[in-house]
C-alpha positions, 0 to 999 in steps of 0.5 A: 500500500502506497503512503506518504512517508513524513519526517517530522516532530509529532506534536500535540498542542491540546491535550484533548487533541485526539490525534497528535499533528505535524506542523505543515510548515515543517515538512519537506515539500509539504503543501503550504498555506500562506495568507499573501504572497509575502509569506508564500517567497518567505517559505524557507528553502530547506524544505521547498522542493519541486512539485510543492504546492502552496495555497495563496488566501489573499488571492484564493489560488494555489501555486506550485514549484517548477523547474526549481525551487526559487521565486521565480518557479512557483506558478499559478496552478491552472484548474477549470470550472467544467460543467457536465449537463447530463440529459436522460433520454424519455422512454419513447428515445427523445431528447428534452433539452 
């Protein structure tokens, strides 16, 4: 079974966590949520690495790194807002539209 292998301090920051919890931010290559763009190049080199994601709130989009690990590699991670428009047929074979 394939899994995501984390190397990093377990923490428990409430003692009524039911689960202990990594800090995201320490995680190599994991992916990060930062507020503004600021805070997105502030993410330390030591655990960037190709492919990582990095939600942006204040512009509600995800970058990702590609071709390296600099500023200049994190790019807009492009999805599409697809609709799908199922039409069922009637019994008789026609089509409502």
């Amino acid at each position: 079974m394939a899994g995501t292998t984390i190397f990093s301090m377990l923490e428990s920051g409430d003692p009524n966590d039911k689960f202990p919890h990594v800090d995201g931010k320490k995680i190599l290559g994991g992916p990060q949520i930062r507020d503004n763009l600021i805070e997105r190049d502030a993410i330390d080199m030591e655990i960037r690495q190709e492919g990582q994601e990095c939600y942006v709130k204040a512009l509600k989009k995800t970058y990702k790194l590609e071709g390296g690990i600099q500023n200049i590699n994190w790019i807009e991670k492009v999805t599409s807002n697809v609709t799908f428009n199922y039409v069922t047929p009637e019994q008789d074979g026609t089509l409502n539209i």
